[in-house]
C-alpha positions as CSV (number, residue, x, y, z in Angstrom):
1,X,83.2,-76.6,97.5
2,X,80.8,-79.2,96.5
3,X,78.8,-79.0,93.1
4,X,76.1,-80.5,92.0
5,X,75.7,-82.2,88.8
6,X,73.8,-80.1,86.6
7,X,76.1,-77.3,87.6
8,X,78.9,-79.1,86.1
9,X,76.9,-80.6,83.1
10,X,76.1,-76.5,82.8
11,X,80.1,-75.5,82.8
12,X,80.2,-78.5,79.9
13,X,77.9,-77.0,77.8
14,X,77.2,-73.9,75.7
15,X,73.7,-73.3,75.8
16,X,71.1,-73.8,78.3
17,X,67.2,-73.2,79.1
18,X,65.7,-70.2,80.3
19,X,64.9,-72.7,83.4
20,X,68.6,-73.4,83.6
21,X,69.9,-70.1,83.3
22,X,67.2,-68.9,86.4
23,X,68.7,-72.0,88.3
24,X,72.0,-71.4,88.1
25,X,72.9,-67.5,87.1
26,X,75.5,-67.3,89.9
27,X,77.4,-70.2,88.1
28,X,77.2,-68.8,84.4
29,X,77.8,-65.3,85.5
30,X,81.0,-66.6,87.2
31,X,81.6,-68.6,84.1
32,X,80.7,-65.8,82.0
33,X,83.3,-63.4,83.7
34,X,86.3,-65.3,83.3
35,X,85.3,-65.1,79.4
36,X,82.9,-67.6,78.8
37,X,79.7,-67.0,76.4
38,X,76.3,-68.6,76.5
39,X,73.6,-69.3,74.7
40,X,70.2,-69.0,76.2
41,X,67.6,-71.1,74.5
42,X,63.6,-71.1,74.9
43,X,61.8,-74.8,73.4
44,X,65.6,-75.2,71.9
45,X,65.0,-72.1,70.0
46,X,68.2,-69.3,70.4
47,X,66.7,-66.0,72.2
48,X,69.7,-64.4,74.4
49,X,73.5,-64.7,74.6
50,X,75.4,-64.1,78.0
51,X,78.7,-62.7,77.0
52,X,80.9,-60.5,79.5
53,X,80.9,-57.0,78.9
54,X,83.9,-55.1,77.5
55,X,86.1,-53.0,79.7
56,X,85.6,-50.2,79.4
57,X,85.8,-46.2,81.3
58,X,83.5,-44.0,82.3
59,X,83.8,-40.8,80.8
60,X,81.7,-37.7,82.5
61,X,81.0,-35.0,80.3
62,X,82.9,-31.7,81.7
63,X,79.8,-29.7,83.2
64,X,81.9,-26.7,84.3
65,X,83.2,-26.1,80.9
66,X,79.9,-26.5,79.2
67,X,78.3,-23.9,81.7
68,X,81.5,-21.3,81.2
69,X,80.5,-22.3,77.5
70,X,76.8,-20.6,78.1
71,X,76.9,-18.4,80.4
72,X,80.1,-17.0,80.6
73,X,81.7,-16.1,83.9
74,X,78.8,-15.1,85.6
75,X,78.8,-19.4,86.6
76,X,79.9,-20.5,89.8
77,X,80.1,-23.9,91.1
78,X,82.0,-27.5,90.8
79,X,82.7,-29.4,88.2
80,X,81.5,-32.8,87.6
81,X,84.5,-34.1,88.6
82,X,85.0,-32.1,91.5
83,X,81.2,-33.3,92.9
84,X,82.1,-36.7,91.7
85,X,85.3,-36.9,94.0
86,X,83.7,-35.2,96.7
87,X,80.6,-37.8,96.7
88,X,82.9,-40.7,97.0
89,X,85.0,-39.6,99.7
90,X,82.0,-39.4,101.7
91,X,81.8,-43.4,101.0
């Protein structure tokens, strides 16, 4: 895979233009999800940071369990989860 220079000059450094950043996004997101951080800058002025984002779960609240909660037993239907796992299995 060839690069071209201001890719690499990009991979050197920790900061770039909002012209840069437009330019080359696939390259610092790749960059940025192997843990790198950058700083976007605007007239050499600091206005965003690209840093990866933290792992973390989704956690669904329990719908079925809140609806029990308010109406009682009179409720009938899935739960979130159960919806959830039915939806992607259709995928």
């Amino acid at each position: 895979m060839t690069q071209k220079p201001y890719a690499l000059l990009l991979c050197v450094m920790k900061t770039c233009s909002i012209m840069e950043a437009q330019h080359n996004l696939a390259a610092l997101v790749r960059r940025v999800e192997v843990g790198g951080e950058f700083v976007i800058t605007r007239r050499h002025k600091p206005v965003a940071r690209l840093v990866p984002l933290e792992k973390q779960t989704l956690v669904f609240p329990d719908f079925k369990a809140r609806a029990h909660k308010i109406w009682g037993g009179a409720w009938q239907g899935a739960g979130s989860d159960e919806l959830l796992d039915e939806s992607r299995g259709a995928q």
